[in-house]
C-alpha positions as semicolon CSV with decimal commas, in nm:
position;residue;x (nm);y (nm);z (nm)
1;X;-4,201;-0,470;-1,979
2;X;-3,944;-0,215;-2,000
3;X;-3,613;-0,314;-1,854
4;X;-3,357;-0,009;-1,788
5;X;-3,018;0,023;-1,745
6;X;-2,809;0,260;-1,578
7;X;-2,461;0,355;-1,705
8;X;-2,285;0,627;-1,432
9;X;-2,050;0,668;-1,295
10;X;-2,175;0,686;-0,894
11;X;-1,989;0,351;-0,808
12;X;-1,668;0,536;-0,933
13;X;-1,755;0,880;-0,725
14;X;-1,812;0,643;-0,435
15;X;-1,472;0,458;-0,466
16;X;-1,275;0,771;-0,518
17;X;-1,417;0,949;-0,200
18;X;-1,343;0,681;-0,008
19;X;-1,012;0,597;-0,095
20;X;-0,919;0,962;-0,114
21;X;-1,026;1,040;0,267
22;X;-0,847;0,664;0,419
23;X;-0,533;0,847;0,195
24;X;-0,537;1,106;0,343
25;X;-0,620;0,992;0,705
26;X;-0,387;0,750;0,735
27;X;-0,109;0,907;0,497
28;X;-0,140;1,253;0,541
29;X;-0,222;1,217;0,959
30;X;0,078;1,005;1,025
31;X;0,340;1,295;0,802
32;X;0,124;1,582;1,010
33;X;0,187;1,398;1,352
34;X;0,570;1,355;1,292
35;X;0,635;1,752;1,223
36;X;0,451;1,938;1,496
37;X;0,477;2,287;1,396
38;X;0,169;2,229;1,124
39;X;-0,099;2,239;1,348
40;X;-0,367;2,423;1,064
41;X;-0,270;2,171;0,803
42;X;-0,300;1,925;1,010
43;X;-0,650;2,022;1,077
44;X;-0,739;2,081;0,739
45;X;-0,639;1,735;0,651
46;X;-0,835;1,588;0,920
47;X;-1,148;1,759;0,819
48;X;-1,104;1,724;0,461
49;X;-1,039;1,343;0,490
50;X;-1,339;1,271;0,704
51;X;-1,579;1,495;0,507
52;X;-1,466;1,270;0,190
53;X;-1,517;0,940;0,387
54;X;-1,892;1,090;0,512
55;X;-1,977;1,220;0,181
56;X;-1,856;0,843;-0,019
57;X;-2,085;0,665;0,247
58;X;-2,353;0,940;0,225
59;X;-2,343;0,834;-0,164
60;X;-2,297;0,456;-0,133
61;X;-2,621;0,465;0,120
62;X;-2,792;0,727;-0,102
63;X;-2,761;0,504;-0,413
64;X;-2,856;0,173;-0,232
65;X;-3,173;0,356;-0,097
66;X;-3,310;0,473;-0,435
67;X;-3,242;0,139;-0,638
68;X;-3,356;-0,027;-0,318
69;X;-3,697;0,114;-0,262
70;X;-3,754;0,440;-0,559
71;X;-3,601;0,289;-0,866
């Protein structure tokens, strides 16, 4: 029977997205909120720190799914 392993680096890509957007939600957000004149980067942070949060768990579910039922 052939037995296969998988060497990638997904788990890493799914770490770093998520760790990346909390950063910057919780780090970024709380600098943004204290100077109120930077409304757009404000904004940008916000939506770049939730699209890397959606896109890690996007990944982590991805991955689960094909080793779960494809692999």
């Amino acid at each position: 029977m052939w037995t296969s392993s998988y060497v990638g680096y997904l788990n890493y890509i799914i770490i770093l997205f998520l760790t990346s957007g909390l950063f910057t939600l919780l780090v970024d957000l709380s600098h943004y909120k204290k100077d109120g004149k930077m409304t757009r980067e404000r904004k940008a942070a916000v939506f770049t720190g939730w699209m890397n949060v959606v896109l890690g768990i996007v990944a982590l579910v991805g991955s689960w799914y094909y080793k779960r039922y494809i692999w």
